[in-house]
Each structure stands twice: as C-alpha cells, then as structure tokens.
C-alpha positions in Angstrom: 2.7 133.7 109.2 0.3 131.9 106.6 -1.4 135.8 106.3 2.5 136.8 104.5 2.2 133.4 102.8 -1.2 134.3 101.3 -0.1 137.9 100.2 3.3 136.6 99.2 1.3 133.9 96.7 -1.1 136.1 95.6 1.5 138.7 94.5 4.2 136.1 93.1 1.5 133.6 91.7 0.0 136.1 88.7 2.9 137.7 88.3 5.5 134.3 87.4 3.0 131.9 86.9 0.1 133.7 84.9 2.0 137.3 83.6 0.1 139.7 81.7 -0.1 138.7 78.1 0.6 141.6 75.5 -0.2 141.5 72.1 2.2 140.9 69.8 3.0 143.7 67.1 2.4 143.3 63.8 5.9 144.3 63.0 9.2 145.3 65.0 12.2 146.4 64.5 13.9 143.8 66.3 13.3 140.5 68.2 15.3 140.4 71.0 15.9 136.4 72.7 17.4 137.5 76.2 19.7 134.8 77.9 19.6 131.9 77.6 19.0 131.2 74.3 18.0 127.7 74.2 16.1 126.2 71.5 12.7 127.5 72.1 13.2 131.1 72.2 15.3 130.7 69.2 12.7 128.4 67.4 10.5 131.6 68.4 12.6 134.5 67.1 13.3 132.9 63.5 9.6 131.9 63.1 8.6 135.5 64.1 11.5 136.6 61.4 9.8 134.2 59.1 6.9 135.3 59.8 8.3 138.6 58.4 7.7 140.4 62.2 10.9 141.7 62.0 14.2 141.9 59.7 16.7 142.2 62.6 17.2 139.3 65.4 19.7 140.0 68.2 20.6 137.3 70.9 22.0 137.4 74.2 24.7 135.0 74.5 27.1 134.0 77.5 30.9 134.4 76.2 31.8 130.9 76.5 30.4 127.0 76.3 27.5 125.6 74.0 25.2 128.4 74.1 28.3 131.4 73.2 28.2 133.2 69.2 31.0 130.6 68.6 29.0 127.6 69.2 25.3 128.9 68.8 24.5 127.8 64.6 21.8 131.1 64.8 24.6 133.6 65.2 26.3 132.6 61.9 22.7 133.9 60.0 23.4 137.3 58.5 20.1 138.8 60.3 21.4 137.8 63.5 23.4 139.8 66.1 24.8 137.5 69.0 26.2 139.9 71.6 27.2 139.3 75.3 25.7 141.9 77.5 27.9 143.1 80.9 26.4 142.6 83.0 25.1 139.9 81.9 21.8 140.3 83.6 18.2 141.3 82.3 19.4 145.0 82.7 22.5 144.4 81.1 20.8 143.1 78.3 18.5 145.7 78.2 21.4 148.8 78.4 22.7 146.0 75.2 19.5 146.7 73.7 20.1 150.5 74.0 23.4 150.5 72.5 22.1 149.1 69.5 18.5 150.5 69.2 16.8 154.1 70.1 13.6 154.8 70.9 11.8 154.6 67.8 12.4 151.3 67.9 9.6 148.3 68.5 11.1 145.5 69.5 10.0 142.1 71.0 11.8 140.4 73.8 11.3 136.5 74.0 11.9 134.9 77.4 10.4 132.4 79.3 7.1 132.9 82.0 9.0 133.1 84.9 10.7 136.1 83.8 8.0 137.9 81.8 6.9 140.3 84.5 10.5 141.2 85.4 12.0 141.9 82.3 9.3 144.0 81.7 9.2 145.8 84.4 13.5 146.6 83.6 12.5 147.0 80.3 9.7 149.9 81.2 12.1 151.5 83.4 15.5 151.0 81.9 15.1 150.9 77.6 14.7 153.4 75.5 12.9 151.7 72.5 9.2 150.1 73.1 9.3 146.4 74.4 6.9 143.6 74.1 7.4 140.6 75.9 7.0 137.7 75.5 7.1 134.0 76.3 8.4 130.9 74.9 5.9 127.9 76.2 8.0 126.0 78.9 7.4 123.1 81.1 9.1 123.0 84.4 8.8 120.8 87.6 7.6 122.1 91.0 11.3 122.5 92.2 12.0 124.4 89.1 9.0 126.7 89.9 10.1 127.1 93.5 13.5 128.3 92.6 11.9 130.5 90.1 9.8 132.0 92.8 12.9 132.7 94.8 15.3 133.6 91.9 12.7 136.1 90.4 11.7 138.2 93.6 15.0 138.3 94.1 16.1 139.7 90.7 13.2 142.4 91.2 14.0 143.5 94.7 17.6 144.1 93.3 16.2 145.8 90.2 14.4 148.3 92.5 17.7 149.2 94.7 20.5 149.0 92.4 18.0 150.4 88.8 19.2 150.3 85.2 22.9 150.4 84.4 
C-alpha cells in the first residue's frame, strides 16, 4: 500500500504542485483566462495585454452569479471576449477556443498550478492553435491541495476516456 502511495506522490506531486514551466511568448494572438476568472488571472491577462503580449483577451465565464459577462467589469473592455463554454469544462473551453481561433494562432492560457499540467495536456490533444500555459501565483491550504489532488486526477482520467469534444 505505501509502494501505490509513493508512485501515486511522485506522479501527482511534479505534475500539480511543481508543473513544467514554459516560456512565455513574446507575443500571441490571444490570452485565454479559463474558468474561473477570479481576480488574479484577470490581473494577469490585462498586464500581459499591457504589456502589449497580445491584442485580443478572451475569458471563460460561467452564465450566471458574480463571475458571469454581466457582472465581470473586464468583459465590458472592447479587447475582451467573455464567452461561456458547454461544457463548461477545460475541454469545453478549449473546443471554445477553437471556435474562435485556428491554428496559426499562439495563444496563452492563464490558470492556476493545480491545473497547469491538465489543461495542457487537453490543450495538446484537443486545440488547434499553439497553447502556452500558464499560471497565476496562488496560495492554497493543505485541504485545498488535497482536493486538488483528487479533483485533478480525476479530470485527467476522464480526459483520457471520454477526449476532446
């Protein structure tokens, strides 16, 4: 049992905790802040859009509550796109991102570390323009981390059977 444990760790551990840091482009076509947008990863997108990284920022947003294009003050910006993905999951955001985007596009997805390895493993499997992603620096408790562990293997053993929508 603790030999699973140790395999288990030493799989989860790089890939959630410590994901493989890629360099940011010099420019894209789009940046790309995948649900949900909270404050960082929309502090992120507009300082890489300052930054003159990109033109074009597109966000995923649920359809309802604080965080929804009604209520989110980004989406009002006229170089913003707010759009609600279905599903609204990390492939559904990515088939959004292939609705809007072919694959001469570059474009960087901002996420938190958790989720960095999974998205882009969907991404390198499911969307048709180049994706770098990235993360937005995050704080969580041990709990938090623990669900993540859970919550994350789980959203890639379901990306492997059910694959890009």
């Amino acid at each position: 049992m603790s030999g699973v444990i140790l395999v288990a760790a030493s799989i989860t551990v790089p890939a959630y905790v410590f994901p493989a840091v890629a360099p940011l482009p010099a420019h894209a076509d789009v940046i790309y802040v995948i649900g949900p947008p909270t404050e960082g990863r929309i502090a992120l997108a507009e300082q890489l859009h300052a930054d003159g990284v990109a033109d074009d920022i597109l966000i995923s947003v649920p359809t309802d509550g604080e965080q929804s294009a009604a209520k989110l003050a980004a989406c009002q910006e006229a170089y913003v796109r707010c759009v609600h993905p279905e599903p609204f999951t990390t492939a559904g955001e990515t088939a959004a991102l292939n609705e809007r985007y072919d694959a001469s596009t570059r474009a960087i997805v901002i996420t938190f570390t958790p989720h960095v390895s999974r998205t882009r493993f969907i991404a390198e499997r499911c969307a048709d323009a180049e994706v770098t992603v990235v993360a937005v620096p995050t704080t969580i408790d041990l709990g938090q981390w623990i669900y993540q562990f859970a919550y994350q293997t789980g959203g890639f053993a379901k990306a492997l059977i059910v694959g890009c929508p």
